[in-house]
C-alpha positions in Angstrom: 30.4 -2.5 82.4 31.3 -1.8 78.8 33.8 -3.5 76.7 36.1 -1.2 75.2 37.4 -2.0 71.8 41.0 -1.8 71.2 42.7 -1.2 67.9 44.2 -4.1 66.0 48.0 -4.0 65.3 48.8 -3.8 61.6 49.8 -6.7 59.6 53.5 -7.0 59.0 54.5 -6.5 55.3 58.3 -6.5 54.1 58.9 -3.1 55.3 57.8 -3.7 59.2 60.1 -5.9 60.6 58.2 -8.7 62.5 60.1 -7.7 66.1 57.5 -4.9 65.7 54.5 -6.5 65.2 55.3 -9.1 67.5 55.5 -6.2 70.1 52.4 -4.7 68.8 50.4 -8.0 69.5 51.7 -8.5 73.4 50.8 -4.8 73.4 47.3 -5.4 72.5 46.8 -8.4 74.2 48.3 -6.9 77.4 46.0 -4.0 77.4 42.9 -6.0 76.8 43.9 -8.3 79.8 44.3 -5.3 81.5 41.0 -4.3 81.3 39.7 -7.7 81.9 41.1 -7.3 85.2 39.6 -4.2 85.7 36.3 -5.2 84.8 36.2 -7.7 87.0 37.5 -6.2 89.9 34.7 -3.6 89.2 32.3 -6.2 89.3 33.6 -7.6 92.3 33.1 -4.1 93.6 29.5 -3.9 92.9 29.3 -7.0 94.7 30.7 -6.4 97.7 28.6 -2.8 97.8 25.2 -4.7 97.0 25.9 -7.3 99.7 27.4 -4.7 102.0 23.8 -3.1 101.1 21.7 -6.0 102.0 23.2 -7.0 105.2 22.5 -3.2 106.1 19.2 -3.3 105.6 18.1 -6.4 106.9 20.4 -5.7 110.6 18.1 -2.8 110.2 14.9 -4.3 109.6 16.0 -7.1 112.1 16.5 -4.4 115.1 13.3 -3.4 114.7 11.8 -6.2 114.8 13.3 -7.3 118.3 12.6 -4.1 119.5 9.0 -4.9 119.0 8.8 -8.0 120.6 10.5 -6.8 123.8 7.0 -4.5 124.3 3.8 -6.2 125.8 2.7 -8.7 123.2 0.0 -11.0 122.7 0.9 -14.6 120.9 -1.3 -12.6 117.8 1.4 -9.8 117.9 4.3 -12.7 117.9 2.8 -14.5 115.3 2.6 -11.1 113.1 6.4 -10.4 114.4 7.5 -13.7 113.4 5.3 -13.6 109.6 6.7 -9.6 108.8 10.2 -11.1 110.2 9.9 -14.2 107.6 8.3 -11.9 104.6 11.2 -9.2 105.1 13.8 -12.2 104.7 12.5 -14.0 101.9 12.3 -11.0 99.9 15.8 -9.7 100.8 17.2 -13.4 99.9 15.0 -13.1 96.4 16.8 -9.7 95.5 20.0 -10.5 97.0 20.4 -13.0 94.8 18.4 -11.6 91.9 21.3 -8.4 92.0 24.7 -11.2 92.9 22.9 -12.9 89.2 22.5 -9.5 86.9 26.1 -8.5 88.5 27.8 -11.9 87.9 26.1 -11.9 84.2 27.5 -8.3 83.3 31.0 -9.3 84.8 30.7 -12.5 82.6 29.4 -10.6 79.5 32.2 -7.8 80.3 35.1 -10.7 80.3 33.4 -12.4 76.9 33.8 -9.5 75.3 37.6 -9.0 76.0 38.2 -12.8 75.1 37.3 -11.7 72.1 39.5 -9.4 71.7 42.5 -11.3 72.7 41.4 -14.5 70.1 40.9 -12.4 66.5 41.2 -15.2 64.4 40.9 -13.6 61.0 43.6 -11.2 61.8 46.1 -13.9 62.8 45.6 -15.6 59.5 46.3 -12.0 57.5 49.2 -11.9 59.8 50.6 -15.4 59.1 49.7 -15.1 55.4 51.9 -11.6 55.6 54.6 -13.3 57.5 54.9 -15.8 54.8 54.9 -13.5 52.2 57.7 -11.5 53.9 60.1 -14.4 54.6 59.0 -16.5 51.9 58.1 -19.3 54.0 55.0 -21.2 53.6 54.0 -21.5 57.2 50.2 -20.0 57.3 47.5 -22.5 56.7 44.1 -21.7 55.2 40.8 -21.8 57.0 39.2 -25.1 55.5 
């Protein structure tokens, strides 16, 4: 997932009336939420594929295992049965939730990224400072 940047609304200066920018900001901040809910509903996605996947595989792997043990089998063969059954399901369990962590972390990392988006702090203070310039108020504080 990639974080796609979107472009800052302009400061308001005496000629742009403030309705505008006020507009301009809900605008931006819509769109990046937007995205944020796309992102993680594509992560989701990839979530429910991978485990879809997984429990694929291992019904799979599981069938064949019971078929095996329904042939003629010594206790050696069960013990073997029962020791490939065992191996193939830890392993699955270690990927399984090897691939749930790298998705969850590039869903997380996706939604950070937006966040940031939504909270540009120097840009609000450029805005405020124009604000007050255009109304003459003294509203805007300065970073400390």
């Amino acid at each position: 997932m990639t974080v796609h940047s979107l472009p800052l609304p302009s400061a308001p200066s005496s000629a742009t009336p403030l309705r505008g920018f006020w507009d301009a900001v809900q605008q931006h901040q819509s769109a990046a939420i937007a995205d944020c809910a796309t992102s993680l509903c594509h992560g989701l996605d990839g979530m429910w594929k991978a485990q879809a996947h997984t429990v694929q595989a291992v019904a799979q792997r599981h069938a064949a295992i019971a078929e095996k043990s329904k042939g003629p089998c010594t206790p050696r063969d069960l013990v073997a049965l029962q020791t490939e059954w065992l191996q193939f399901g830890m392993e699955s369990a270690a990927r399984y939730w090897q691939q749930m962590g790298l998705l969850a972390l590039d869903m997380q990392t996706s939604v950070l990224g937006f966040r940031n988006q939504c909270a540009y702090p120097d840009f609000l203070l450029e805005a405020a400072s124009a604000i007050d310039r255009a109304t003459g108020r003294g509203i805007a504080t300065t970073r400390s």
